[in-house]
C-alpha positions in Angstrom: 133.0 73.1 159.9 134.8 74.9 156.9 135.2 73.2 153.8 137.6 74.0 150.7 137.4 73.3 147.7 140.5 74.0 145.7 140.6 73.4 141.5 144.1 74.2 139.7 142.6 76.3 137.0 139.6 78.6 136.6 137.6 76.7 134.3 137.5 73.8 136.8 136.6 76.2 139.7 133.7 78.2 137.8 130.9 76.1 137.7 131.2 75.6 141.6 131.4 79.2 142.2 128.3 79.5 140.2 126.7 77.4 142.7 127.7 79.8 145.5 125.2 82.4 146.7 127.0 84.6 148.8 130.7 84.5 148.2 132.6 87.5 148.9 136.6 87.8 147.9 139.4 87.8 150.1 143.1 87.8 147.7 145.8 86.2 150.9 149.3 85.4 148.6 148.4 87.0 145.4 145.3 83.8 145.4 141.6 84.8 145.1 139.6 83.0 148.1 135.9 83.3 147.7 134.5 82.7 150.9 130.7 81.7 151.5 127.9 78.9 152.1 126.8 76.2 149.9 124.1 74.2 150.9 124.0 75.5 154.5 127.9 75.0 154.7 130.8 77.0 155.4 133.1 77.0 152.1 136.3 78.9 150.8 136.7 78.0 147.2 140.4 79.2 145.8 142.7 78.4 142.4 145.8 76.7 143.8 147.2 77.8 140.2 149.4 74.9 138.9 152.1 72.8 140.5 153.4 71.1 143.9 154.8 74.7 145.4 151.6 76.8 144.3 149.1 73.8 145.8 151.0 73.5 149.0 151.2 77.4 149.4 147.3 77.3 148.7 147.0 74.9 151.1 148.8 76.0 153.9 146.9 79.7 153.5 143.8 78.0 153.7 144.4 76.3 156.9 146.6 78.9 158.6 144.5 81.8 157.6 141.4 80.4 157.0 141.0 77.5 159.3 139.5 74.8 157.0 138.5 71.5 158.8 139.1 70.0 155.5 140.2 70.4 151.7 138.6 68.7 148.8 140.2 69.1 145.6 138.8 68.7 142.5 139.8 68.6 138.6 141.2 66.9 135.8 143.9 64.0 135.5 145.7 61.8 133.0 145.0 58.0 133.1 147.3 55.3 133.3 145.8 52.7 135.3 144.0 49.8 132.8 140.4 50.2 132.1 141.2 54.3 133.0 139.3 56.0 130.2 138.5 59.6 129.4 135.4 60.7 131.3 136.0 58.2 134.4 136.5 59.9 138.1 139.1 58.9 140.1 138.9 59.4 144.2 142.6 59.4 145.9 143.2 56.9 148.5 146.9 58.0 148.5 149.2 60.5 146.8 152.9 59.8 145.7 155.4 62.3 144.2 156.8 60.4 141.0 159.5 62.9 140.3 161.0 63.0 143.7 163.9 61.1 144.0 166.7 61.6 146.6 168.6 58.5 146.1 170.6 56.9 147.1 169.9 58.8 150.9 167.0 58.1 150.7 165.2 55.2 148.3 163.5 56.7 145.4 159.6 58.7 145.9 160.3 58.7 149.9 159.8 62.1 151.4 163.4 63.0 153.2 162.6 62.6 156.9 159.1 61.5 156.6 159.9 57.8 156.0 156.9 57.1 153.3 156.9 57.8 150.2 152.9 57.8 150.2 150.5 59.8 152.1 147.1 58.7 152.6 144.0 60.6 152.3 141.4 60.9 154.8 139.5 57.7 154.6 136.1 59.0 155.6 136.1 62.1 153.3 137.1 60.6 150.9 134.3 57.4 151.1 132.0 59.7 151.7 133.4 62.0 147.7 133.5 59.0 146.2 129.8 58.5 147.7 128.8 61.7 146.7 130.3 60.9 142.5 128.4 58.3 142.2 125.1 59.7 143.4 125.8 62.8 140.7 127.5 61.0 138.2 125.2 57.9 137.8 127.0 55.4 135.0 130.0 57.4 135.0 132.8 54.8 136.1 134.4 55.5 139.1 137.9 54.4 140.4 139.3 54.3 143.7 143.4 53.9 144.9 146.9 55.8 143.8 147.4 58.9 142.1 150.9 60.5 141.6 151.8 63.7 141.2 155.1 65.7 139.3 155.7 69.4 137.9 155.5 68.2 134.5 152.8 67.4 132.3 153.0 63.9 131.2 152.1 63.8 127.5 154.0 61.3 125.9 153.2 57.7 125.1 156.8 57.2 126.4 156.7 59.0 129.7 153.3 57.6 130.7 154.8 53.7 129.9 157.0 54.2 132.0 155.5 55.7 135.0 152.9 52.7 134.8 155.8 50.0 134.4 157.7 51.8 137.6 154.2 52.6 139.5 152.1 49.9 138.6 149.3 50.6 140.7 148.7 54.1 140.1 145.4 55.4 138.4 146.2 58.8 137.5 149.1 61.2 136.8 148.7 65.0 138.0 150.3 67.9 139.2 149.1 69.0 142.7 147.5 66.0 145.2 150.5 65.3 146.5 151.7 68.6 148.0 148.6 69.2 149.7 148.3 65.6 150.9 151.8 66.3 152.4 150.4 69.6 154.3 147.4 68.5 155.2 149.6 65.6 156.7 151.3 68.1 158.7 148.8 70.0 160.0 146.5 66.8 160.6 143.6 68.5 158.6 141.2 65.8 156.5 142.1 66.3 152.9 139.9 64.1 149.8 140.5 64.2 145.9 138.7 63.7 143.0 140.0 64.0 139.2 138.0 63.7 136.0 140.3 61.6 133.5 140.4 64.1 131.1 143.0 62.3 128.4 145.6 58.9 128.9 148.6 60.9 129.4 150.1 60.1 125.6 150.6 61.9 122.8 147.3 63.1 122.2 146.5 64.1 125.8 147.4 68.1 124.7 144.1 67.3 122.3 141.1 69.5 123.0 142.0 69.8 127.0 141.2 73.1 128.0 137.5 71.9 125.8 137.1 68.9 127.7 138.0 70.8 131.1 135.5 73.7 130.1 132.6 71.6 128.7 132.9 68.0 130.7 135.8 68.2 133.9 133.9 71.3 135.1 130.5 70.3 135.4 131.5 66.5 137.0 133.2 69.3 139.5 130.4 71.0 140.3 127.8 68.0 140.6 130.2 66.2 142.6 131.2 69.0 145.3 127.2 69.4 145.2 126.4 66.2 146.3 128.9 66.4 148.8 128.0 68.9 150.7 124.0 68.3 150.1 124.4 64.9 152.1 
């Protein structure tokens, strides 16, 4: 079995490339995928880069050309659920596109032909991240449900009101999950997430980011993807 694990951004991929032994390069799309072992498993580790289009071209290299069994993605989100602090994890249970809208065809957030407007992630991996978080992450809280993703990074007080007064049950705002959830869909391959709240999506979520990502997000990556693959 072949496992991915896919970051957005360097910083959040570095510390689990550190872990790797063995890796060797391979660039497919203008992306970097590192292929190797970890822990006596088959891994490619790539940056999806940022966005819906670059995660779902990301994700459709590393199961055409690579032939994950599964994806795992890991990095940093903005909170919006209540009690969703800075430093909390979040595992997907679903993934919704909040900036889709292709009314009044279709209702608001559905995917045109799919019928859904959420795509579930793979209930096993994922029990078994959100098993391996809080083994590595041991008083670190840890929420489990929604997360919604958009090309836009929500940082405004206003824009994150209202995407929790029109999603109420969503726990996190990003800018990938969904797309891959959405190929993985496709291609029936198992796909988990896990984000490190790394700022409440408001005014102040542009404070000390890439510092948090670099000196916190990173290492919950790495000690997470760790304990995954060690059980």
């Amino acid at each position: 079995m072949t496992t991915a694990i896919v970051s957005a951004m360097r910083e959040e991929l570095a510390a689990v490339l550190a872990l790797m032994p063995d890796e060797h390069k391979q660039t497919v799309a203008g992306r970097e995928f590192f292929v190797g072992h970890l822990h006596g498993h088959d891994v490619v580790a790539v940056l999806s880069r940022i966005g819906k289009v670059a995660a779902a071209t990301t994700a459709s290299v590393l199961i055409e050309r690579f032939a994950v069994d599964r994806i795992v993605f890991t990095g940093v989100a903005g909170g919006l659920g209540a009690g969703v602090n800075v430093g909390d994890v979040v595992v997907a249970d679903s993934f919704l596109q909040h900036d889709l809208d292709a009314s009044p065809i279709f209702p608001k957030y559905e995917v045109p032909l799919y019928g859904k407007s959420r795509f579930a992630t793979d209930a096993s991996l994922s029990s078994q991240l959100a098993d391996a978080a809080a083994r590595a992450l041991p008083g670190v809280a840890l929420h489990r449900g929604l997360v919604v993703s958009g090309d836009r990074f929500v940082s405004t007080t206003a824009e994150s009101v209202a995407l929790q007064f029109a999603l109420p049950d969503a726990l996190a705002v990003e800018m990938e999950g969904a797309a891959i959830a959405q190929v993985c869909h496709d291609y029936g391959v198992a796909f988990a997430a896990v984000r490190t709240v790394s700022d409440r999506a408001d005014d102040a979520a542009h404070v000390d980011f890439m510092k948090f990502i670099e000196e916190v997000a990173s290492r919950h990556s790495a000690a997470i993807v760790e304990a995954l693959l060690r059980a």
